[in-house]
C-alpha positions in Angstrom: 0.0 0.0 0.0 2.4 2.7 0.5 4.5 1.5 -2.3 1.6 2.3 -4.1 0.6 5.0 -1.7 4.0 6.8 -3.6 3.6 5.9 -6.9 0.5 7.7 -6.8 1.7 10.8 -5.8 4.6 10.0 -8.5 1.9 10.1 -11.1 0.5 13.4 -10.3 3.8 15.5 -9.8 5.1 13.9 -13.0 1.6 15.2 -15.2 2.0 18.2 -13.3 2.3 21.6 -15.4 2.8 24.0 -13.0 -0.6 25.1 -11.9 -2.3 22.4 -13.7 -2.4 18.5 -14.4 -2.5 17.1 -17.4 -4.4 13.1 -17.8 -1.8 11.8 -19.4 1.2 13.6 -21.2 1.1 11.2 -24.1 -2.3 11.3 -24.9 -4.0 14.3 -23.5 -1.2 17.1 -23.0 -4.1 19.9 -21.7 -6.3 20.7 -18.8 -9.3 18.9 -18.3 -12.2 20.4 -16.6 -14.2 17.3 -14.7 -10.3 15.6 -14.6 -8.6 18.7 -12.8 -11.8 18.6 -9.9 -11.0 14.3 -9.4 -7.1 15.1 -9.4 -7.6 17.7 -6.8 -9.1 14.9 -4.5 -5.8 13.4 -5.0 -3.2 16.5 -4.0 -5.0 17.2 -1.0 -4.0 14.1 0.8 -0.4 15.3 0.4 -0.3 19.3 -0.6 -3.7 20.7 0.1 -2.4 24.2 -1.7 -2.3 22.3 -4.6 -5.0 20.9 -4.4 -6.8 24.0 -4.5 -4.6 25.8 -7.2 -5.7 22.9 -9.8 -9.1 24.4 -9.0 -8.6 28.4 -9.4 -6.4 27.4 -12.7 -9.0 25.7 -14.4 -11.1 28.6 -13.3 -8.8 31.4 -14.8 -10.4 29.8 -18.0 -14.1 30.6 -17.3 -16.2 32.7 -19.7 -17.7 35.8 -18.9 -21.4 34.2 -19.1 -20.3 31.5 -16.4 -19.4 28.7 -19.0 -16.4 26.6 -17.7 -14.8 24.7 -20.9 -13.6 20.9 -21.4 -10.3 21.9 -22.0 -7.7 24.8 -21.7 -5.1 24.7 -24.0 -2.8 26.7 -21.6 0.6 25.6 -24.2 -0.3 24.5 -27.6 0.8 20.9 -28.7 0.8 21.0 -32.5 0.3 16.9 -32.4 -3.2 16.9 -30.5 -6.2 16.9 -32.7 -8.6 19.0 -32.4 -6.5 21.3 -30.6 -7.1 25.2 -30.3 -7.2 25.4 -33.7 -9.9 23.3 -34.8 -12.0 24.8 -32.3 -11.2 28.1 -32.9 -13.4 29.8 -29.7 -11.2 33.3 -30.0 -10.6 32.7 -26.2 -7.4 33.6 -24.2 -6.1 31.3 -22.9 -7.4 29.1 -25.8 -10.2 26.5 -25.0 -12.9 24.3 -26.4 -16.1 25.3 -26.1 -18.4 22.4 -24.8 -18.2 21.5 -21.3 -18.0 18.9 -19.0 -19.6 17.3 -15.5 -19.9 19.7 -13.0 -18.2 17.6 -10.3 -16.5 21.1 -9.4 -18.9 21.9 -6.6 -19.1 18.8 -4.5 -14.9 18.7 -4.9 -14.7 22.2 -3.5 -16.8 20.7 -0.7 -15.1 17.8 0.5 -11.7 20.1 0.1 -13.0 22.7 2.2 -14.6 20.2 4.9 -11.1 18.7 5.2 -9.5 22.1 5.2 -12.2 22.8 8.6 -11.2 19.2 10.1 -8.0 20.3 9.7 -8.0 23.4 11.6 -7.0 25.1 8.2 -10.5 26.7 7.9 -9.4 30.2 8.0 -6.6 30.2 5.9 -8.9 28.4 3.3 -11.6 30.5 3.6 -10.6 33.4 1.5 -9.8 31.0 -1.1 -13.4 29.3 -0.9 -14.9 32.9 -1.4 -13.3 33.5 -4.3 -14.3 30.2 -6.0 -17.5 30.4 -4.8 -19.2 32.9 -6.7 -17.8 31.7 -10.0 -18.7 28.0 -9.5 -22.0 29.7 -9.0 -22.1 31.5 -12.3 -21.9 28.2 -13.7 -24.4 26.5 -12.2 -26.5 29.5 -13.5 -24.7 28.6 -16.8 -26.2 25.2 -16.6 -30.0 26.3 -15.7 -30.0 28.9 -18.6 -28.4 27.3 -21.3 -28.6 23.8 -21.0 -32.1 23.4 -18.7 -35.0 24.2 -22.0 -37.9 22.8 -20.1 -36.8 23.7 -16.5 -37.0 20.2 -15.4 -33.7 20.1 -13.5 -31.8 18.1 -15.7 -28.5 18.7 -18.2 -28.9 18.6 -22.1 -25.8 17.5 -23.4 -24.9 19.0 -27.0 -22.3 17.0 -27.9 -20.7 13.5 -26.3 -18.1 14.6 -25.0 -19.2 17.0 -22.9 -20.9 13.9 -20.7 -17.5 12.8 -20.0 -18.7 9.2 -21.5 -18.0 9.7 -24.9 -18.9 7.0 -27.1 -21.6 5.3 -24.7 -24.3 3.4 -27.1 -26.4 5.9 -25.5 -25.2 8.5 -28.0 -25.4 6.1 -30.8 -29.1 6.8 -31.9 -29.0 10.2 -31.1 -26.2 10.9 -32.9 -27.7 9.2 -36.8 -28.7 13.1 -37.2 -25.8 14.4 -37.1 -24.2 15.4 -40.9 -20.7 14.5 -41.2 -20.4 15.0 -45.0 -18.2 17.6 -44.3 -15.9 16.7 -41.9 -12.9 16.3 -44.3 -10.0 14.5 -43.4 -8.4 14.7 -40.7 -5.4 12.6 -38.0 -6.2 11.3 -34.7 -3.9 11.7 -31.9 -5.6 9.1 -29.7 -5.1 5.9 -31.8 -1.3 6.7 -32.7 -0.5 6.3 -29.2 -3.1 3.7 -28.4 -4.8 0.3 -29.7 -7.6 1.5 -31.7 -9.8 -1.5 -30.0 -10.1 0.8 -27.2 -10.8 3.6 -28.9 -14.1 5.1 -30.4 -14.7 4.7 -34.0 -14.3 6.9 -37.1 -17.6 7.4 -37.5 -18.2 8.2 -34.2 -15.7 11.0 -34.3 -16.5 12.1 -37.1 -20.4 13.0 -35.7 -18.1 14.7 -32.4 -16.5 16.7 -34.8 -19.1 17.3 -37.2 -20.5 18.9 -33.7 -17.4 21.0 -33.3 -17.3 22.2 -36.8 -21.8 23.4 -35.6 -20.4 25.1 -32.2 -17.9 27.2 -34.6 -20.3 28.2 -37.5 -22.3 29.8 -34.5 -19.3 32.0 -33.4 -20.1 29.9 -29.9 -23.1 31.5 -29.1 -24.4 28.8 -26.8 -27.7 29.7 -27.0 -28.2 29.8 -30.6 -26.0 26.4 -30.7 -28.9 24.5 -28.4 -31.7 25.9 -30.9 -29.9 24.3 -34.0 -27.8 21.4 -32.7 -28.8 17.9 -34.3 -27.2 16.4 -31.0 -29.6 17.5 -28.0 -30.1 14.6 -25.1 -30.3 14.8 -21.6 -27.7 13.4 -20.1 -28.4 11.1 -16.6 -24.7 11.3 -16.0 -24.6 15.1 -16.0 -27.9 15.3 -14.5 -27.4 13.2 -11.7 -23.8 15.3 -11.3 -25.8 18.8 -11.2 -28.4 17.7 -8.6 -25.9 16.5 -6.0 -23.6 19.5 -6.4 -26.4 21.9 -5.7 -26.6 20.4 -2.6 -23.0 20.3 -2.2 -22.5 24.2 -3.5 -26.2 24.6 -1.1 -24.0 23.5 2.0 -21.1 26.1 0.8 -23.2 29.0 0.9 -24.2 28.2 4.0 -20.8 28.0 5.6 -20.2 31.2 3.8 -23.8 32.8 5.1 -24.5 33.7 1.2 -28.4 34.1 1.8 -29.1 35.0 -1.7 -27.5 32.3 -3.3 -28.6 29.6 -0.6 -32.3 29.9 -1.7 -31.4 30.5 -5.3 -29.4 27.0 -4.9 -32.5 25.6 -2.8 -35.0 26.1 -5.6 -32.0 24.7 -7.9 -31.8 21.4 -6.5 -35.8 21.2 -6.1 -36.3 21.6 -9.7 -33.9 19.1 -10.0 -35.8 16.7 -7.7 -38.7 17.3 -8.8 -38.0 17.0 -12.9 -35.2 14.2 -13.0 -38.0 11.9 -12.6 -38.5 12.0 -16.7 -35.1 10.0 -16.7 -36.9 7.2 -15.3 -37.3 4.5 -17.8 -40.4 2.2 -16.5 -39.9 -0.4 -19.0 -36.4 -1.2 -18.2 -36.8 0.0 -14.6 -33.8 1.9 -14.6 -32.2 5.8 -14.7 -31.4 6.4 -18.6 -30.6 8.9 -20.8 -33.3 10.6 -22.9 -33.3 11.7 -26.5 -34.3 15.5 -26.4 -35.5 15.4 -29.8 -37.5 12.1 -30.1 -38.5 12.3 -26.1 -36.9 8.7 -26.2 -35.5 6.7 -23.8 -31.8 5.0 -24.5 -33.2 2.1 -22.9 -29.4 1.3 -21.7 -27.9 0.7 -18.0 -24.6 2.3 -17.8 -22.2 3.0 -14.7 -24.2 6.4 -15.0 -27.5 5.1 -14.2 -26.4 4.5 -10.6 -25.3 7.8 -9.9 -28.6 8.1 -8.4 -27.0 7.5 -5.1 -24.5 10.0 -5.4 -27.6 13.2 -6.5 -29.0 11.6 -3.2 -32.5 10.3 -4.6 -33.9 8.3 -2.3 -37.2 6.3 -3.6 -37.8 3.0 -1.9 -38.9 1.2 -5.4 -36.9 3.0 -8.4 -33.6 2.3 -5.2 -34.5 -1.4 -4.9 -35.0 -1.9 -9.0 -31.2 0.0 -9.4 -29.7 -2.7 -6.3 -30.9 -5.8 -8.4 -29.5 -4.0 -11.7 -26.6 -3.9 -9.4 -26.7 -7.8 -8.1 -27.1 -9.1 -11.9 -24.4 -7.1 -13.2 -22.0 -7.9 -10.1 -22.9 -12.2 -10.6 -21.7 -11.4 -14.5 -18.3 -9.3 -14.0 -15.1 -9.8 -11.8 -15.0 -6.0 -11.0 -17.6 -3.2 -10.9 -19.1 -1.0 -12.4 -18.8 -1.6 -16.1 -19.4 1.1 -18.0 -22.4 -0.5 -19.8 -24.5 -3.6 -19.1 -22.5 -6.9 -19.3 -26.0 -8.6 -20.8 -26.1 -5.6 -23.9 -25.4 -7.4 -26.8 -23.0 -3.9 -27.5 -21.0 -5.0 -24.5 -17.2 -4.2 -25.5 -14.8 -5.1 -21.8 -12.4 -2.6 -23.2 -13.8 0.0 -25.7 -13.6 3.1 -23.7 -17.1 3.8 -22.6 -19.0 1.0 -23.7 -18.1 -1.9 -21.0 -14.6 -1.1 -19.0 -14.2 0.5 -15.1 -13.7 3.6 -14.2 -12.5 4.6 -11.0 -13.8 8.0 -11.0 -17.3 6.6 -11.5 -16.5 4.1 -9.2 -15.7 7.0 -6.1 -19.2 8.9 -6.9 -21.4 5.5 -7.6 -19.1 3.7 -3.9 -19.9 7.1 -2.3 -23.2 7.3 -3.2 -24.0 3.8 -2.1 -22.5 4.4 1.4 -24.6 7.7 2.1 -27.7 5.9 1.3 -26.8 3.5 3.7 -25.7 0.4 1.4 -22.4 -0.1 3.3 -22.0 -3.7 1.8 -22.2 -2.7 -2.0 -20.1 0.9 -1.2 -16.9 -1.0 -0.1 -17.3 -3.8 -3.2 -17.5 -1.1 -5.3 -14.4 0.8 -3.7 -12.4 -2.8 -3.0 -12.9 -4.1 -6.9 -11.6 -0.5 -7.5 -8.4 -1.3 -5.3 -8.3 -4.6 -6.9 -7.9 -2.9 -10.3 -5.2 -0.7 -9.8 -3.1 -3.1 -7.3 -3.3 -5.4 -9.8 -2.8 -3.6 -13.4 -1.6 -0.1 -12.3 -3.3 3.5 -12.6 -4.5 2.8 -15.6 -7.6 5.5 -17.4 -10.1 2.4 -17.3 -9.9 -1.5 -16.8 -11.8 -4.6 -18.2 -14.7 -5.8 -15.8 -13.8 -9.0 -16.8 -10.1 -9.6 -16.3 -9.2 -5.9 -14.8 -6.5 -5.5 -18.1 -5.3 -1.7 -18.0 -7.2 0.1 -21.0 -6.2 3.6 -22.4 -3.6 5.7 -20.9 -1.0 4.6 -18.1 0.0 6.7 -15.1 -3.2 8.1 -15.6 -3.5 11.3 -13.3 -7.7 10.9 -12.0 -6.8 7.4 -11.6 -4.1 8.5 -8.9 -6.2 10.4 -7.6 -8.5 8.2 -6.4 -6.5 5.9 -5.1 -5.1 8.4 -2.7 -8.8 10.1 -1.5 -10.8 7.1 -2.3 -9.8 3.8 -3.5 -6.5 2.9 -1.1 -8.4 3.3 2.0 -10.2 0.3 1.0 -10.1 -2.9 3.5 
């Protein structure tokens, strides 16, 4: 354990930047927004200033309308594809212009309760108020621009802003998309990785044909959401949202903002009360949603059990997402797969459609033990120490066999095992 303990912290000084952490200097040599909020988790076990600096960088990068991007492309690196180029937002520093899960919040949380437990509170503090209002401002982001029928929920525009790329939930949604004129183009991803893991051509040819929409409209968010092909609400994002209301709820109460505590109360009851369209009665479990069609994707992925984590608590939807959970744990060696083992589509190590993440893992093993499923919160977490003891910090695993797939000395990865994952047992 502390061998590992150190090869952790090895991992994250090593993707360090100076300000920032990179995934993986190989593969993804920028900022990432939902990856900079997991690393964080990770530096604060052994340099809580740096843990909070990952924050305030990425940060530095938010619009002026509240949006926080996917990536900041604080150095160029003329090898990635689609770097600042492609995207072309007229930002400085460059970034994309999508976003990502708002796990900001509920980091910003647990950093600050730890900061309090540690008798750090009021050297933090200043810090806390100046993240505050802008994680705010995206929240706000998140209820005006991606929120059309106020039900509480997150409409993704393009895949990659979910975090879980090239999930089969995407698949029917995205037929719409054009990609006639994509063009040709060189993928950084698949030079440095086996493409088995990867998602295909065609599918990123639909996430660029998405980028290529976002640009034509100068960015404009809004006017991108009344045109976009791609419009689905995303139960990953969703779920994400609800419970860092309640986590960004509990921050303006330490920080006595009264304004913003019942703006964020009325926040996370919309949220409760709307999320319920998720809800797919025939398969009796938390799915996506086409936006367009009003469809359901029909599909159980690791995101459908973040319903734990947003803190739902509904004695019959809770008991049909536990037997979900049973079946799929009898069918795998380690949980949670990133789609149903019994989907036909089931791929153990294509990127989002079947291998373990452990950044899933935390949220779905933390949600678990707050709702008072203690047995299923420490599989969860103890398959995820499994995983890395036994194939390293890899960016996902097989379900099956736990092989490494995508990056090494992945930097969220780490993370986890520092906060999360190595206190297992």
């Amino acid at each position: 354990m502390i061998e590992t303990d150190e090869a952790a912290r090895a991992i994250l000084r090593a993707n360090d930047r100076g300000g920032y952490t990179v995934p993986n200097g190989r593969v993804y040599p920028f900022q990432w927004n939902w990856d900079s909020a997991f690393v964080a988790l990770g530096f604060d076990t052994f340099d809580r200033d740096r843990a909070w600096t990952e924050l305030e960088t990425l940060f530095r990068a938010q619009w002026e309308d509240g949006f926080l991007p996917h990536i900041v492309f604080w150095k160029d690196d003329p090898g990635y594809f689609p770097g600042p180029s492609v995207w072309a937002t007229g930002r400085r520093p460059a970034t994309s212009g999508i976003t990502q899960p708002p796990v900001a919040a509920s980091v910003v949380r647990r950093l600050w309760d730890r900061a309090v437990e540690a008798g750090e509170g009021a050297a933090y503090r200043p810090r806390l108020e100046a993240l505050f209002p802008k994680l705010m401002n995206w929240h706000r982001w998140f209820r005006d621009h991606r929120d059309p029928d106020r039900r509480g929920i997150v409409v993704a525009l393009h895949p990659w802003e979910t975090g879980r790329d090239n999930s089969p939930e995407w698949d029917a949604p995205g037929e719409a998309i054009d990609v006639s004129g994509v063009g040709e183009y060189v993928r950084r991803d698949t030079s440095h990785l086996d493409a088995k893991m990867r998602p295909t051509k065609l599918e990123y040819d639909r996430y660029l044909a998405l980028v290529q929409h976002g640009r034509a409209q100068g960015w404009d968010h809004a006017r991108i959401a009344a045109g976009s092909p791609f419009r689905v609400a995303d139960v990953g994002m969703s779920m994400i949202l609800l419970r860092a209301n309640r986590d960004l709820l509990a921050l303006a109460q330490d920080l006595g903002r009264g304004r913003e505590e019942g703006e964020l109360i009325e926040l996370a009851a919309r949220g409760e009360r709307g999320i319920g369209w998720l809800w797919d009665e025939a398969r009796q479990a938390w799915c996506s949603r086409d936006l367009l069609t009003g469809r359901s994707s029909g599909f159980v992925t690791s995101a459908s059990f973040l319903s734990f984590y947003a803190g739902l608590r509904d004695a019959r939807r809770d008991s049909a997402m536990l037997g979900h959970l049973d079946r799929i744990a009898a069918r795998v060696r380690y949980l949670m797969p990133s789609l149903d083992p019994d989907d036909p589509g089931f791929q153990m190590i294509r990127y989002w459609r079947g291998p373990v993440w452990s950044v899933v893992n935390y949220m779905i093993g933390t949600g678990l033990g707050e709702a008072g499923h203690a047995g299923w919160a420490d599989k969860v977490r103890a398959d995820t120490l499994g995983l890395i003891e036994s194939s390293g910090f890899y960016e996902a695993f097989s379900p099956v066999d736990g092989t490494g797939s995508g990056g090494d000395d992945f930097s969220w990865t780490a993370a986890i095992w520092l906060a999360w994952a190595g206190t297992a047992g």
